[in-house]
SEMI-265507 format. One line per field, with one value per residue (C-alpha): residue number from 1; residue in three letters; x, y, z. Coordinates in steps of 0.05 Angstrom, whole numbers, plus 5000, padded with zeros to 4 digits. Last residue first. Example, Ala and Ser with C-alpha at 12.3 -4.5 7.8 and 13.67 -1.06 7.14 Angstrom:
<pts>
i: (2:1)
aa: (SER:ALA)
u: (5273:5246)
v: (4979:4910)
w: (5143:5156)
</pts>
This chain:
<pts>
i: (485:484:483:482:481:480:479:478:477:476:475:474:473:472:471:470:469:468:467:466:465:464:463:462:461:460:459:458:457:456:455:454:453:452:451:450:449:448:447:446:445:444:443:442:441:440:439:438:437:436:435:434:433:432:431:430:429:428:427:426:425:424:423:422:421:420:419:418:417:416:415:414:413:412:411:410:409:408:407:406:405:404:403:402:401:400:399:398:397:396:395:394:393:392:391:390:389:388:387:386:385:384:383:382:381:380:379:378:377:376:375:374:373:372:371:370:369:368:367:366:365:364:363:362:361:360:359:358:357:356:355:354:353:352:351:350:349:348:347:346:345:344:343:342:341:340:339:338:337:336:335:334:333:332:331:330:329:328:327:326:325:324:323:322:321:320:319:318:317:316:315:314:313:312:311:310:309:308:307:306:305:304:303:302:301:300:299:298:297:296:295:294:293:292:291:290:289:288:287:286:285:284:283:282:281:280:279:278:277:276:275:274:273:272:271:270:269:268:267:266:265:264:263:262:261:260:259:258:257:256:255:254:253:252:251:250:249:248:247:246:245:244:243:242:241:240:239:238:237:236:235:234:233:232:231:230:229:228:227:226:225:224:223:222:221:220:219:218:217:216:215:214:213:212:211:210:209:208:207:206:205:204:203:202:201:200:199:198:197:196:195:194:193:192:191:190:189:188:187:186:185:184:183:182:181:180:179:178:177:176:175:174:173:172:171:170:169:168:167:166:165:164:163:162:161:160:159:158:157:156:155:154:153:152:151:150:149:148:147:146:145:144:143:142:141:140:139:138:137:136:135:134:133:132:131:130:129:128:127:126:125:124:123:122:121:120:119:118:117:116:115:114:113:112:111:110:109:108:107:106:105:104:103:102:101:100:99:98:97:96:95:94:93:92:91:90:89:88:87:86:85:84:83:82:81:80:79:78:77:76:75:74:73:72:71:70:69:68:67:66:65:64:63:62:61:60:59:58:57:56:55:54:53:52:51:50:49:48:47:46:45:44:43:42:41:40:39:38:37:36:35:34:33:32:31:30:29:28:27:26:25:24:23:22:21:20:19:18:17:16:15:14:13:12:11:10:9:8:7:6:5:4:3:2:1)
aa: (UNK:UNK:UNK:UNK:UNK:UNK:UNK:UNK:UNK:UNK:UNK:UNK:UNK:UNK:UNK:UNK:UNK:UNK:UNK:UNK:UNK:UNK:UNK:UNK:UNK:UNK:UNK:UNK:UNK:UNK:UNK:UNK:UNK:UNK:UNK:UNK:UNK:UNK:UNK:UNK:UNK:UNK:UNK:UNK:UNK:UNK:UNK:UNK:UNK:UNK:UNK:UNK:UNK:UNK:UNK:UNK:UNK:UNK:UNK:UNK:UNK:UNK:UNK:UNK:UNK:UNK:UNK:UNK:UNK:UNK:UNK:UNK:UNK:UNK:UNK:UNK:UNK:UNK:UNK:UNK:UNK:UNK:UNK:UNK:UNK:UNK:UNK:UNK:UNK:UNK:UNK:UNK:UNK:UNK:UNK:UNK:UNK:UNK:UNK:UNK:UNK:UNK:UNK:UNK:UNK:UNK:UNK:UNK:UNK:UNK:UNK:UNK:UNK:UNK:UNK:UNK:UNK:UNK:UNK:UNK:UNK:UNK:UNK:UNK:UNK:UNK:UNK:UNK:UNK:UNK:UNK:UNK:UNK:UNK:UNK:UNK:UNK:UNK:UNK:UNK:UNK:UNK:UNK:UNK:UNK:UNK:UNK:UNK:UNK:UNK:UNK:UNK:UNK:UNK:UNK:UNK:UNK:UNK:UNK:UNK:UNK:UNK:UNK:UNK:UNK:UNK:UNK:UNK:UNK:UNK:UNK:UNK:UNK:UNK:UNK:UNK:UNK:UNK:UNK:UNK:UNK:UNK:UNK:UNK:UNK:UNK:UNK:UNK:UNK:UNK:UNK:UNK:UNK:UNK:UNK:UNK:UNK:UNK:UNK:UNK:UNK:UNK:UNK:UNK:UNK:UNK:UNK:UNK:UNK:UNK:UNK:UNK:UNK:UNK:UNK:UNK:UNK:UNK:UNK:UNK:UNK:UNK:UNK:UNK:UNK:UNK:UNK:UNK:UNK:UNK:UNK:UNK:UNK:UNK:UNK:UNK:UNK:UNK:UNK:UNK:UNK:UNK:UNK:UNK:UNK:UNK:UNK:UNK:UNK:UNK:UNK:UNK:UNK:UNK:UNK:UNK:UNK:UNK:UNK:UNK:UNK:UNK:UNK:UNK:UNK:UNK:UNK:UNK:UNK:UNK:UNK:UNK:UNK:UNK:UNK:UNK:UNK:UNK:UNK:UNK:UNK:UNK:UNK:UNK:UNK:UNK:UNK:UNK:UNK:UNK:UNK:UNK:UNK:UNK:UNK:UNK:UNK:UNK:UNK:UNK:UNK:UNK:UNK:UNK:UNK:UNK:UNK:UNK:UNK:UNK:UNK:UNK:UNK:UNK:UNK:UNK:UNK:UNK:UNK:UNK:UNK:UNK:UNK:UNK:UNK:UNK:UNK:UNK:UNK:UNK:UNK:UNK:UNK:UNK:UNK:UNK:UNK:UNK:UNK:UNK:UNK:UNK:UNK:UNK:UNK:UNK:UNK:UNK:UNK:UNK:UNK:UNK:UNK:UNK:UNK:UNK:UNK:UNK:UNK:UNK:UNK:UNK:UNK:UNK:UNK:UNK:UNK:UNK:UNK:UNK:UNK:UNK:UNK:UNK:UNK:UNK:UNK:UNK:UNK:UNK:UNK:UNK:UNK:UNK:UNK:UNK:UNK:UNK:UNK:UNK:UNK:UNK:UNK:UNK:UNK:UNK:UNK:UNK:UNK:UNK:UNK:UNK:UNK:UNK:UNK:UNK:UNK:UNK:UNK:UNK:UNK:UNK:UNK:UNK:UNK:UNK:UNK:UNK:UNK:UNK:UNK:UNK:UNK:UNK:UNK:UNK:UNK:UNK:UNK:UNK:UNK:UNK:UNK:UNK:UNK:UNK:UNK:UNK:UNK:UNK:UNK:UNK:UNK:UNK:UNK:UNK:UNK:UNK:UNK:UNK:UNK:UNK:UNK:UNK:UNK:UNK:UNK:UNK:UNK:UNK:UNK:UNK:UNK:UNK:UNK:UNK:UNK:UNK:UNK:UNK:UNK:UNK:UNK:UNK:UNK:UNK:UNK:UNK:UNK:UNK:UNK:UNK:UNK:UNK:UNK)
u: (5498:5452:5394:5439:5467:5391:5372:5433:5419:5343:5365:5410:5348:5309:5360:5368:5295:5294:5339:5313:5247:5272:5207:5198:5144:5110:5098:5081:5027:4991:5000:4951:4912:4902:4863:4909:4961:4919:4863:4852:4895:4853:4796:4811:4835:4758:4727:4767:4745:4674:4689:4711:4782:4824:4772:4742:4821:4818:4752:4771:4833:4788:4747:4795:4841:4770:4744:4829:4869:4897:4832:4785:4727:4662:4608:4632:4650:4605:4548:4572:4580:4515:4461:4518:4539:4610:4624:4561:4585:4646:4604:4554:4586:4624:4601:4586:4662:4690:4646:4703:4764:4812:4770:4764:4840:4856:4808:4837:4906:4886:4849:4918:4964:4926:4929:5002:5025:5012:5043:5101:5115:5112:5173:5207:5218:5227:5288:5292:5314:5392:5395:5436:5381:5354:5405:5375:5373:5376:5387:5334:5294:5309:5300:5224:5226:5240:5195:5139:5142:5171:5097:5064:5094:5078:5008:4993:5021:5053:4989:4949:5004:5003:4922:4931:4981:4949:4995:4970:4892:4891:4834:4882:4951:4910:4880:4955:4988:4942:4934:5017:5013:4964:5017:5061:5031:5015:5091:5111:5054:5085:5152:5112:5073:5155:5171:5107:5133:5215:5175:5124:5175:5234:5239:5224:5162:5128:5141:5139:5066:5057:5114:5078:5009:5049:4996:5042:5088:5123:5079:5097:5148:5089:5039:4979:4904:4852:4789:4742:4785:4749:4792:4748:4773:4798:4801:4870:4821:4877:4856:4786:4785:4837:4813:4737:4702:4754:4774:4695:4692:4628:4623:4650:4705:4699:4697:4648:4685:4716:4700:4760:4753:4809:4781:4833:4889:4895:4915:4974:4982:5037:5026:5024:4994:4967:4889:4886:4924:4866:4858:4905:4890:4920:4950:4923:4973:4947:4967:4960:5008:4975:5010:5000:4970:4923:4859:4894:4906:4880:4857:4829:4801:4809:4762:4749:4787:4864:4887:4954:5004:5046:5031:4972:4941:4873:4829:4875:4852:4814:4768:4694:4730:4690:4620:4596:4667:4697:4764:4773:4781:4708:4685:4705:4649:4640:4691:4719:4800:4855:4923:4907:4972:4989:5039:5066:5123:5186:5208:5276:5260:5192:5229:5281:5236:5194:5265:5285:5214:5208:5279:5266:5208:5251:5250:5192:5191:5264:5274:5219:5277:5336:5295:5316:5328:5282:5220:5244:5242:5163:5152:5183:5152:5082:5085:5140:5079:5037:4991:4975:4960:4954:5023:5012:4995:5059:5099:5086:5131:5183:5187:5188:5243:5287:5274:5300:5372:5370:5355:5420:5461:5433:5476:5446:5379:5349:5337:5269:5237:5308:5270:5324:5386:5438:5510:5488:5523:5531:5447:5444:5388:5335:5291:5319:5394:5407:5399:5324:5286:5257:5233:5200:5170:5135:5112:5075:5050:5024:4985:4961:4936:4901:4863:4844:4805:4727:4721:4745:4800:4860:4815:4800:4729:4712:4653:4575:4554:4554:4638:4665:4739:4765:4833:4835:4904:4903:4931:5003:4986:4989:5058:5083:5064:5088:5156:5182:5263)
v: (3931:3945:3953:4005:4039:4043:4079:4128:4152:4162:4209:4243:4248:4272:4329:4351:4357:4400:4448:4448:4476:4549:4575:4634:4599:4561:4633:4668:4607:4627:4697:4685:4639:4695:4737:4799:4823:4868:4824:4797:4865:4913:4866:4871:4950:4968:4926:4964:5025:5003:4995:4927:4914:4980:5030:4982:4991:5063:5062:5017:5064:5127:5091:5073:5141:5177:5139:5152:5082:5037:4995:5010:5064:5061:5056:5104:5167:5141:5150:5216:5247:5221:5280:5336:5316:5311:5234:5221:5269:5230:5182:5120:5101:5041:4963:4926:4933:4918:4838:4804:4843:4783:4745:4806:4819:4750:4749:4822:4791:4719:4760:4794:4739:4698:4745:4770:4695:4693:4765:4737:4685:4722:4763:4704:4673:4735:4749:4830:4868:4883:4925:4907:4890:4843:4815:4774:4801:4750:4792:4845:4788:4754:4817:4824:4748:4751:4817:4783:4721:4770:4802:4732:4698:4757:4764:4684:4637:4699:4726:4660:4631:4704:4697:4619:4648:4698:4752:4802:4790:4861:4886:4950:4900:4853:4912:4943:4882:4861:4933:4935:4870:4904:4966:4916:4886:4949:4963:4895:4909:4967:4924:4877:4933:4965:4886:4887:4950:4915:4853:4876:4925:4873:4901:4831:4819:4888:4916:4844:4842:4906:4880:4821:4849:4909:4964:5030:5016:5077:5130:5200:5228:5209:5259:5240:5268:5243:5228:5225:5182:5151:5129:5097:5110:5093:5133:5144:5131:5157:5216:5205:5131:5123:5167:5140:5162:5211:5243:5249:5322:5321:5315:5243:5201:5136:5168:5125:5113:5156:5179:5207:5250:5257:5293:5349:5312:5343:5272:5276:5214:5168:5116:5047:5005:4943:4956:4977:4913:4872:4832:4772:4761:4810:4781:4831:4876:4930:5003:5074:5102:5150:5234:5286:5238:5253:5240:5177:5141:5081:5085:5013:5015:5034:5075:5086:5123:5141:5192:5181:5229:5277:5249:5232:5157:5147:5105:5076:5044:5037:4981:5012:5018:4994:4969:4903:4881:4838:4880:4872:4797:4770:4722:4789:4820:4895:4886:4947:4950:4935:4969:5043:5077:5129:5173:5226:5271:5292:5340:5316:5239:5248:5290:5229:5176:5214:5223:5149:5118:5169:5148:5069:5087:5116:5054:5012:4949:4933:5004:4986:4928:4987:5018:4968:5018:5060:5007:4983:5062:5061:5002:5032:5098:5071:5040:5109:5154:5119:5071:5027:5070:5032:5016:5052:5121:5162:5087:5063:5121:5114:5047:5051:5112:5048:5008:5043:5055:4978:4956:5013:4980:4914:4945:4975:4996:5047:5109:5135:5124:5153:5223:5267:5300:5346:5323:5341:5271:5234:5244:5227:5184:5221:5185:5161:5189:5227:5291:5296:5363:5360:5277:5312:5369:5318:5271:5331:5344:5265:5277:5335:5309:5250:5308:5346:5293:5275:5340:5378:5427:5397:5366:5434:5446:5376:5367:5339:5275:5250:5251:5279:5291:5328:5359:5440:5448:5454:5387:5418:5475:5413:5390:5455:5473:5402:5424:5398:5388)
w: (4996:4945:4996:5031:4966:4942:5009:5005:4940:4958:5018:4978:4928:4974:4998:4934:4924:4988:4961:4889:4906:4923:4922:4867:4819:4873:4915:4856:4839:4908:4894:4840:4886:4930:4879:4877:4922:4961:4970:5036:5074:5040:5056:5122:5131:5097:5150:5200:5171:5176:5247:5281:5290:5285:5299:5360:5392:5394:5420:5470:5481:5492:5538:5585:5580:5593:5656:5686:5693:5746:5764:5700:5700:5659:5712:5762:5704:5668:5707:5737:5659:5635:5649:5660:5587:5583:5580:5546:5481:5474:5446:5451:5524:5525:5535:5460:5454:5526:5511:5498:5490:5486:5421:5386:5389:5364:5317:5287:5290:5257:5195:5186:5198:5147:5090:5104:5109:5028:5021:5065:5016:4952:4996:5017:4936:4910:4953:4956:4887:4886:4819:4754:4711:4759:4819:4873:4954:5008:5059:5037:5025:5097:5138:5113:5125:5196:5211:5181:5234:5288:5288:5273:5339:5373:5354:5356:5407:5454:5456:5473:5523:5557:5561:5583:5641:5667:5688:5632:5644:5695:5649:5629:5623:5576:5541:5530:5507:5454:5427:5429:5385:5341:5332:5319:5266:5228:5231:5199:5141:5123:5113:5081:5040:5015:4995:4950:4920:4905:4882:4829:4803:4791:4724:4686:4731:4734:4664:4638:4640:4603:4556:4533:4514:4474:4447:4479:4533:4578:4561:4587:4542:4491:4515:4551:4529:4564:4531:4584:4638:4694:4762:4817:4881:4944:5001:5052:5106:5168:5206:5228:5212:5267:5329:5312:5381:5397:5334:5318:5305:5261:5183:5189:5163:5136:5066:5022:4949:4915:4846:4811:4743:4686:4631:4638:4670:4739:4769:4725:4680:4680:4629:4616:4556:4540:4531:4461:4441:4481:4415:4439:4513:4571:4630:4693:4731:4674:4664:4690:4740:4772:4781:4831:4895:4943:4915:4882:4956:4932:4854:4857:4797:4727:4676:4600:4545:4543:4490:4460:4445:4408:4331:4358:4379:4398:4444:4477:4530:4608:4614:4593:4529:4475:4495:4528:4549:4486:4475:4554:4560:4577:4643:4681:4662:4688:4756:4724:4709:4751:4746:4773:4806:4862:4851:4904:4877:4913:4853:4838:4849:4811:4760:4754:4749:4697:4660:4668:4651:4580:4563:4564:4526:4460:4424:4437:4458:4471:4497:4553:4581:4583:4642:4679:4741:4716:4726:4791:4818:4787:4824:4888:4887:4878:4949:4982:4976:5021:4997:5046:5109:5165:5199:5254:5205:5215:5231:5158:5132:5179:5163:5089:5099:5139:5081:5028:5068:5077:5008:4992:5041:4999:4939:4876:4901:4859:4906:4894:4960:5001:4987:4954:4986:4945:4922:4853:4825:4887:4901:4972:5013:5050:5100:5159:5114:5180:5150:5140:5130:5071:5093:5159:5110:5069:5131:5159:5092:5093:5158:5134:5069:5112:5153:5101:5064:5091:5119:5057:5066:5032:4984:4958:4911:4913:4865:4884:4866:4932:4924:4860:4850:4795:4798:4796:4822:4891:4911:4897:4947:5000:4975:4977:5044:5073:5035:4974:4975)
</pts>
């Protein structure tokens, strides 16, 4: 299986990525990137190295081991073999890393397993998901995807946007391709991934043919170029003062294609409005990647439930009863909350083209409690530091300095704990709630399931309304055959 070595070598392959305005040379070295693409190597050779099925599951047909993110789940064993490589993956960053490998994985593994469905637009597609499923299987690949276009006008479909192909389309066919035109957004995670996923998650309006494709497109595409957006990193060793942002900004970017060439074994829908929307709903893809964030999201939480715990224990606050009543009210409640109904959709799996996709109807509603439970946990932290934020020393810098080290030393200690273990965890704790990181981990959070009222109507589409109706109407039954009687 790929190797951490491998996988960083992979990123040295000429992609273009331009931050300031100036190109990336080697994101494995740059300030604002090596760290992430260690983290991930280190997660590459863990997953090479797996026996225990944590994160491998087993091929029957070459008897050999492949990353348990591109098994298509048959059988809720096989939800459950899936899920425990989610969790490992979300517990390398706490939780905070979105787009790990294993996100983009699942939609594509949805895709393959109905593969049949991209036959009945185009003859031959079905064939081009299996085999790109297959390599990526075989060859441990990261993809990332692109799926909403340029906040340009959004009052206009994309065939009336001020010029041609600001949204990303096809600009051309070939007789051994297509050439895509124009840019997507949010390219999370895209500087370190080998191949996006290019499409739409957006309905399309007659006249947007151009626009209803999808494609896997290396990220070394000539004409392919990522923009990322401001690294949260810094130029400076700063693993103390920001011991998340440091490591884990997995960057978003901007995706612009220059006449980018993409063969046909590598398009999956070609000029089809329906079928680009069916891709993700028909397949099961939407749900079985949405269920890998909720089980992300489950890992996030309880590394803000340990936050809670830990500052309450460090200001001595953890025997008093409102602060216990006010943790146990919110954090944990929410923390076994998600956990519940990540355990309910795998439980109460549904069949799609002959795979066992988690319960629509609990995963739509743990996106919608995702958004809440999110902006609650942050409050909720906020609210029990107080004022410890706006008190610590400007950087590690103070702690050492023969001028500041006495002072805070005396002035910054905590009953129970070292000057530099209380510090360090406030900072810790500031990276998660209320640096520009943290801003960035909100809004992640807000949005990453669209507009909320699109997940909204999800939830009213999936819900299981006919159990209570059943129950009103028993009710109603038993009401007229009292007033009858």
């Amino acid at each position: 299986m790929r190797t951490g070595e491998s996988y960083l070598e992979s990123l040295r392959d000429g992609r273009t990525v331009l931050l300031d305005g100036e190109a990336v040379e080697d994101v494995t070295e740059h300030w604002a990137f090596a760290e992430q693409a260690r983290r991930i190597a280190t997660m590459m050779d863990r997953t090479a190295q797996d026996t225990t099925g944590e994160l491998t599951a087993l091929d029957e047909e070459t008897g050999e081991r492949f990353a348990n993110m591109w098994l298509i789940p048959r059988t809720g064993e096989d939800l459950a073999r899936r899920r425990s490589g989610h969790l490992a993956w979300a517990e390398s960053s706490f939780g905070l890393m979105g787009r790990s490998p294993d996100h983009v994985a699942s939609a594509l593994t949805a895709m393959a397993g109905a593969a049949d469905l991209f036959d009945q637009a185009h003859e031959g597609f079905g064939a081009n998901v299996r085999a790109f499923h297959e390599k990526a299987k075989r060859e441990s690949l990261y993809c990332s995807y692109v799926i909403v276009p340029p906040q340009i006008d959004r009052s206009q479909p994309a065939h009336r946007q001020p010029e041609p192909f600001l949204y990303a389309g096809v600009s051309a066919e070939r007789d051994d391709g297509i050439v895509l035109t124009g840019a997507q957004m949010v390219g999370t995670a895209a500087v370190f991934s080998d191949y996006v996923l290019v499409t739409q998650i957006r309905p399309l309006e007659p006249g947007d043919e151009d626009y209803a494709f999808s494609a896997v497109v290396p990220i070394s595409a000539p004409g392919l170029t990522l923009h990322p957006r401001v690294p949260y990193g810094s130029t400076e060793d700063k693993s103390f003062d920001y011991p998340l942002s440091s490591k884990l900004d997995e960057t978003d970017s901007v995706v612009i294609f220059k006449d980018v060439f993409v063969p046909w074994e590598q398009v999956f829908v070609i000029r089809d409005r329906e079928m680009v929307m069916r891709q993700w709903s028909a397949t099961g893809a939407n749900v079985l990647s949405n269920w890998q964030a909720l089980n992300r999201f489950t890992v996030k939480m309880s590394f803000a439930s340990g936050l809670a715990r830990k500052l309450a224990e460090l200001h001595r606050i953890d025997q008093v009863r409102p602060v216990r009543a006010q943790l146990g009210g919110s954090i944990a409640v929410d923390t076994v909350s998600m956990q519940a109904v990540v355990e309910a959709a795998m439980r109460h799996s549904e069949p799609i083209a002959g795979m066992a996709i988690p319960g629509p109807q609990y995963v739509n509603g743990g996106l919608n409690m995702q958004r809440r439970i999110a902006y609650d946990a942050v409050r909720t932290l906020r609210e029990l530091a107080g004022g410890a934020f706006m008190a610590l020393p400007s950087s590690y810098q103070s702690m050492v300095h023969p001028d500041t080290a006495a002072d805070v030393e005396k002035y910054y200690q905590s009953t129970g704990i070292d000057t530099i273990g209380r510090v360090g965890f406030l900072k810790l704790m500031w990276d998660f709630v209320g640096t520009e990181f943290a801003g960035r981990q909100q809004q992640y959070e807000l949005f990453y399931a669209g507009q909320p009222h699109i997940n909204d109507v999800r939830v009213f589409d999936t819900f299981d309304w006919q159990q209570g109706v059943d129950l009103v109407d028993r009710a109603l039954v038993e009401l007229r055959a009292g007033a009858d009687g």
